[in-house]
N, C-alpha and C positions, 0 to 999 in steps of 0.2 A: 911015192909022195909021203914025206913024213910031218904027221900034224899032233901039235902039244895039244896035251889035256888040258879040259874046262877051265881046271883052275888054275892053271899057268895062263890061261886067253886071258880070265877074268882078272889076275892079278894086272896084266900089261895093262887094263883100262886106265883113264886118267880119273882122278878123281871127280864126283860133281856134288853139286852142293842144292839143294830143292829148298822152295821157299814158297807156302802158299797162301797169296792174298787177296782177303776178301772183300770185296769192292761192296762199299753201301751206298745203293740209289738212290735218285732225289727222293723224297715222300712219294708225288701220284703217281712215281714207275715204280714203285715198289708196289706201291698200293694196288694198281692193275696188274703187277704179277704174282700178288697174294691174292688176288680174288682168281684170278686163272687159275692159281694151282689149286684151289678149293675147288673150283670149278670141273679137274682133273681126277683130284681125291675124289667126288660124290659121283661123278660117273665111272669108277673104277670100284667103288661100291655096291652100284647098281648093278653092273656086269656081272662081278660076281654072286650076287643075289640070281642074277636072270640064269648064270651057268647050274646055281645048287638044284635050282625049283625046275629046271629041265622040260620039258613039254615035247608037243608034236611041231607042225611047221609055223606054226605062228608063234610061236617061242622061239622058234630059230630067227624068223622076221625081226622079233625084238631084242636079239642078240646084236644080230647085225648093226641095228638101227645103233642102238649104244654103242658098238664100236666103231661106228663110222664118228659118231660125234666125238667120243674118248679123242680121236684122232687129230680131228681138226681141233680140238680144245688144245690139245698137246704140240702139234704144231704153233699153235697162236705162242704159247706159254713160254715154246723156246723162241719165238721171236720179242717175245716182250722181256724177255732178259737181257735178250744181246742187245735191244736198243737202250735198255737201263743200263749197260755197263760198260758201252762204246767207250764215254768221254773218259772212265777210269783206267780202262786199257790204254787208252793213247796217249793219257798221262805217263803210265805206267811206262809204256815202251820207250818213251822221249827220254824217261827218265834211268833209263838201262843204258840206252846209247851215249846218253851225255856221260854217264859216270865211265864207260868204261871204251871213250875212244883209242885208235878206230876198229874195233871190234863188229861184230858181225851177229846179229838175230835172225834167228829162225821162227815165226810167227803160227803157231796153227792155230784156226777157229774152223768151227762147222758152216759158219754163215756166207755165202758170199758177202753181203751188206757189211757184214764187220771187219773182212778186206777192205773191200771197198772204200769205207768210213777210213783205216787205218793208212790205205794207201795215198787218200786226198788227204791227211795229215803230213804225212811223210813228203807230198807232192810240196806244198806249203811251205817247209823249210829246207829244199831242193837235199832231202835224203834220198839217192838212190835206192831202187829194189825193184824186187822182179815177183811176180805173181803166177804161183800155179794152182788153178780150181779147174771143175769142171767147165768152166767158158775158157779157156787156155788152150788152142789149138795145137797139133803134134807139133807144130814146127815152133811156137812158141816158147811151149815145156820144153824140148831141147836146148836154145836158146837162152833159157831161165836157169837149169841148171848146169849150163857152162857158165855163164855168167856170174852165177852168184860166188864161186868159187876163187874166180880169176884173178891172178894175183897186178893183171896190165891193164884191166877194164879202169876208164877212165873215163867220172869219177867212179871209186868202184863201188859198187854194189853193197851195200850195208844190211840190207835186209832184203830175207824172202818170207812173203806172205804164202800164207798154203792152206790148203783146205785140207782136212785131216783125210777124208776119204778116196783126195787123190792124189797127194803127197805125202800119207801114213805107212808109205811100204814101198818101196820098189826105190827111192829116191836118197842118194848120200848125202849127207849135211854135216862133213867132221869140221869144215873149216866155222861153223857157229859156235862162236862164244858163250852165245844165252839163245837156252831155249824158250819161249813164253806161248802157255798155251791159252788164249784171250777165251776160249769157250774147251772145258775139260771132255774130252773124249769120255765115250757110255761107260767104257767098263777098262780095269786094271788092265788086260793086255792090250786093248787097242793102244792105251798109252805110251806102255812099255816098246810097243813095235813102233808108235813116231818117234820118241823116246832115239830111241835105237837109230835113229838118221842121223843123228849125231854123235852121240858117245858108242862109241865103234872103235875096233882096232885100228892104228893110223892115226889117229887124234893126237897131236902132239904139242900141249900149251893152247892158250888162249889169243887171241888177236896178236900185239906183235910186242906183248908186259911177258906172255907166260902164262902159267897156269893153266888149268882146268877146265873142261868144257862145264858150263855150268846150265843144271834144269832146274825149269822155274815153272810150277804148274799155277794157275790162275782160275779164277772161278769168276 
């Protein structure tokens, strides 16, 4: 089996073009997710205070304690973003699809709810797509990703919504135009590996203009 070096793979890539926009919430959603994250900050403060000063078992007790709370504060913090930036995502995505029919997005967020939200938008103005998170049964996800590809599906399929954690790996997405990531993956390679469901060897042009698979990371 004979296989070309990296940088002959990498050269065959198509080009992409990354754009990252930052969505500003109404005032009280902003304002409730700047008092959370302060709320985040001062218990990530305290912890490390509790880890210097060290102790016996009731120091451990009040390790724990603060990390349990750290936790749910942090959870809340990431749901009080995603609901502050729903309605600028979904602008945002309407507004990918209208400029560049009939091309095809690939949607990741961590929320379900921000599916959700994005899919009763898309439901609304009768845009096709198919949805894989963790509530997506096997036979569904199958389903999903034949579907979204399908050059006969009729109407076809314009968007896949995905959850990063179960659509970030294992799943092909060359035939996406635009990537848009509605809530940004933790760290640089988780990005790169969703990233990668798209701009892949095989990618050839954009929707049915040409061009480039195109990443769009989003905050």
């Amino acid at each position: 089996m004979a296989r070309r070096p990296a940088a002959a793979a990498a050269a065959a890539l198509p080009p992409v073009s990354r754009a990252r926009v930052v969505i500003t919430p109404p005032p009280p959603a902003a304002a409730a997710c700047a008092r959370l994250a302060d709320e985040v900050a001062d218990l990530r403060r305290r912890l490390a205070a509790a880890r210097v000063r060290g102790g016996g078992q009731g120091a451990a007790v009040g390790v724990a304690a603060i990390e349990a709370r750290l936790g749910l504060r942090h959870r809340r913090h990431g749901v009080a973003t995603m609901r502050a930036k729903v309605g600028g995502v979904t602008r945002r995505l309407l507004a990918l699809l209208a400029a560049a029919p009939p091309g095809k997005a690939a949607v990741f967020a961590h929320h379900t709810a921000m599916l959700a939200a994005l899919a009763a938008a898309l439901d609304a103005r009768a845009i096709r797509h198919v949805t894989l998170s963790g509530a997506t049964r096997a036979a569904g996800r199958a389903a999903a990703v034949d579907a979204f590809p399908s050059p006969t599906a009729t109407p076809p399929v314009r968007v896949a919504l995905l959850a990063l954690r179960v659509a970030g790996a294992g799943v092909a997405l060359p035939v996406a135009d635009v990537m848009l990531f509605a809530e940004c993956p933790w760290s640089a390679a988780e990005a790169a590996q969703a990233e990668g469901r798209a701009v892949r060897l095989g990618r050839r042009g954009g929707g049915a203009g040409g061009g480039g698979a195109r990443g769009r990371h989003r905050r």
